[in-house]
C-alpha positions in Angstrom: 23.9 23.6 -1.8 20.3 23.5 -3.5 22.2 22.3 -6.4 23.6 19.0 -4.8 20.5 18.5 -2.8 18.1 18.2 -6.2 21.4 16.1 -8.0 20.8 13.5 -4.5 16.8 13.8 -4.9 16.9 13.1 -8.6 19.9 10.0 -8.0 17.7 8.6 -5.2 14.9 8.5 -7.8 16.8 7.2 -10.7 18.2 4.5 -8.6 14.8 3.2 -7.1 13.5 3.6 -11.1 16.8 1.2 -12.0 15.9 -1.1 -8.8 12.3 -1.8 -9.8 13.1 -2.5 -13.3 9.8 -3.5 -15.3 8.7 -4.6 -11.7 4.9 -3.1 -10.6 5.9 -1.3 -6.9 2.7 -2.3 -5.2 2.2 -1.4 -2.1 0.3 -3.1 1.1 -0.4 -2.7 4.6 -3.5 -1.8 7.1 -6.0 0.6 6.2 -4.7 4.1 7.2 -1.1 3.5 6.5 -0.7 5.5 3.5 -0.9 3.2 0.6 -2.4 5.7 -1.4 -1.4 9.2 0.0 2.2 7.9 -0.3 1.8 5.6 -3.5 0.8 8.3 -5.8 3.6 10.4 -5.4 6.1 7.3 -5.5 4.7 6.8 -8.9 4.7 10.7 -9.6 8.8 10.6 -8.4 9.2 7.2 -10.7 7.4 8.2 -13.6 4.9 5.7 -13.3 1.0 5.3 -13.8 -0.6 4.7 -10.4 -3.5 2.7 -9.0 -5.6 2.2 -6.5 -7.0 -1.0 -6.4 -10.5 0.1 -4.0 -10.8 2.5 -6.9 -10.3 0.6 -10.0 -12.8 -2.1 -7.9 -15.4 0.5 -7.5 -15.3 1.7 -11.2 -15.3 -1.7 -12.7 -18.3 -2.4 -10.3 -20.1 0.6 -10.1 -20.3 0.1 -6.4 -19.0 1.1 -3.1 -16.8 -0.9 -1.0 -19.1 -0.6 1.6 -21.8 -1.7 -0.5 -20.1 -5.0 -2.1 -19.1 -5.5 1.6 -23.2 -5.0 2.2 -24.1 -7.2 -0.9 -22.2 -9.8 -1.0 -20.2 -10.2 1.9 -16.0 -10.6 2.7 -15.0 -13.8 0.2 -16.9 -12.4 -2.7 -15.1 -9.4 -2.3 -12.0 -10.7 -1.9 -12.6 -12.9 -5.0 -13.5 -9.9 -7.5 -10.2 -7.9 -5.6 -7.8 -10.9 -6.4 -9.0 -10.9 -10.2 -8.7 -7.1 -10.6 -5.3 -7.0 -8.7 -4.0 -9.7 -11.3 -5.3 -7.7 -14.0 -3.4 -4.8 -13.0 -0.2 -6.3 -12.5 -0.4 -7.9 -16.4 -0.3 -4.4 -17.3 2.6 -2.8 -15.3 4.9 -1.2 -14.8 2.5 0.4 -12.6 2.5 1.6 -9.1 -0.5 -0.1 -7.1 -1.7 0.5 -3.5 -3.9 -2.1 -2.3 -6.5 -2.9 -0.1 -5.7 -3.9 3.3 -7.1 -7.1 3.2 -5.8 -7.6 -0.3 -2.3 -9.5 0.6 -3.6 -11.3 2.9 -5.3 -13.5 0.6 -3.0 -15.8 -0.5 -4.0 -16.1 -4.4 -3.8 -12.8 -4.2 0.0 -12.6 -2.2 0.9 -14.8 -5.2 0.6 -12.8 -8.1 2.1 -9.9 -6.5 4.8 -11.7 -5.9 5.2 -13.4 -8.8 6.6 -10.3 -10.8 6.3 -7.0 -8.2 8.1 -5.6 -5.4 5.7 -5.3 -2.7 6.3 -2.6 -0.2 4.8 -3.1 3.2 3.7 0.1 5.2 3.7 -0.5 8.3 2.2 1.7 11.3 1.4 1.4 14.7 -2.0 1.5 16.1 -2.4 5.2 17.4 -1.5 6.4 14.3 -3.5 4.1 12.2 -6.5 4.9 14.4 -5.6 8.3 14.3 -6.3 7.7 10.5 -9.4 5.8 10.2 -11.4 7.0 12.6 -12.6 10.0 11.2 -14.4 8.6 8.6 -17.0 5.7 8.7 -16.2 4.6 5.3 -14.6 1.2 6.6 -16.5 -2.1 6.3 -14.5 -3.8 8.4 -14.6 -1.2 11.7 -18.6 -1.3 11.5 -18.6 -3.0 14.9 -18.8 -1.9 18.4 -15.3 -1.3 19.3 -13.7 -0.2 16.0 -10.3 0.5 17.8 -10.1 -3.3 19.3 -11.3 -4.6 15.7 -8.2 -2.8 14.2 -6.0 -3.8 16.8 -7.3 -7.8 15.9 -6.3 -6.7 12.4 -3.3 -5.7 13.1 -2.2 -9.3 15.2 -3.8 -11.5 12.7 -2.2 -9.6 9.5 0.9 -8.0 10.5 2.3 -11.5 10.4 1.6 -12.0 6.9 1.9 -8.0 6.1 5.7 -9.1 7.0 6.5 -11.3 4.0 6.6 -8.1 1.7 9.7 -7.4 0.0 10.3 -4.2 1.9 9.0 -2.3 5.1 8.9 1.0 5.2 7.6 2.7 9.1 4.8 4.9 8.2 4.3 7.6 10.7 3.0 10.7 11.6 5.9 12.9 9.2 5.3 14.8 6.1 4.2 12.9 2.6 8.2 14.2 1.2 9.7 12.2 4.2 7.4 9.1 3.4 8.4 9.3 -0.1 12.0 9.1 0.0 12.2 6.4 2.6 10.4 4.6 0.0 12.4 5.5 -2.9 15.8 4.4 -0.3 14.4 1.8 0.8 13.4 0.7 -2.9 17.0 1.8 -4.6 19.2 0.2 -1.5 16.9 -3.2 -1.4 16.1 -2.8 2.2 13.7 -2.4 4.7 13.4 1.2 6.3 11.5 0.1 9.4 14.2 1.7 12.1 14.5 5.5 10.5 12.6 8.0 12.9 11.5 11.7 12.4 
């Protein structure tokens, strides 16, 4: 039985590595979704390098998010973001979980369309909040109803969140579920919104 359960696990993940071709998987949605706690073991399961873009933004700063947020403000921001993101995807195949503003910016939603398959993670707001709110490290829910400013988020971007390649529910189940609903949803070319625990 173990036997024909690891030969399914390793087709599932040859046939999303086969689907994705020289493709970067990149993957975007609202903060607390699981861009990065489920993109690196995507990349781990399709032998890809992985990055996260907040990260990579950071390093080639040498600064916070909070504190570029603080510094220079939203569009400056999301002017350096669009430049990194489109340096990282000239270099892929890569895995890359974004920033949840990232996609909505439409320079931006171009490049990672042009040669990617985006990967929407989409979550309701009690788990989202769930998420976020136990850290204060988000810029954007410095105000004085965090939960309402996420919800906003959530109306004005889920729209736009929805013209990803794929949509994958993210919810409260273990990373292992998460990731082969991804790799499915990758290898069958389909969205994976209506699966439940």
């Amino acid at each position: 039985m173990s036997e024909q359960v690891l030969t399914l696990a390793e087709s599932l993940k040859d046939r999303a590595r086969a689907a994705l071709g020289q493709r970067n998987l990149v993957f975007v949605g609202l903060m607390g979704a699981g861009k990065s706690s489920i993109g690196r073991p995507v990349a781990q399961q399709l032998g890809l390098p992985f990055v996260d873009t907040d990260i990579e933004i950071e390093r080639v700063s040498r600064m916070t998010i909070a504190e570029l947020f603080a510094a220079y403000g939203e569009v400056e921001f999301r002017a350096l973001e669009t430049r990194v993101i489109k340096r990282l995807l000239k270099g892929g195949p890569r895995v890359v979980s974004t920033g949840g503003g990232a996609f909505i910016n439409e320079s931006t939603r171009l490049h990672v369309k042009r040669g990617s398959l985006s990967v929407w993670l989409k979550a309701d707001l009690d788990v989202l909040w769930d998420r976020v709110n136990k850290r204060d490290t988000r810029p954007l829910l410095k105000t004085e109803n965090p939960k309402q400013t996420l919800e906003n988020l959530m109306n004005a971007r889920y729209p736009i969140y929805a013209e990803a390649d794929l949509t994958v529910l993210s919810r409260d189940v273990s990373k292992d579920i998460m990731v082969k609903e991804v790799l499915a949803a990758i290898a069958e070319g389909k969205t994976a919104e209506s699966k439940m625990p």
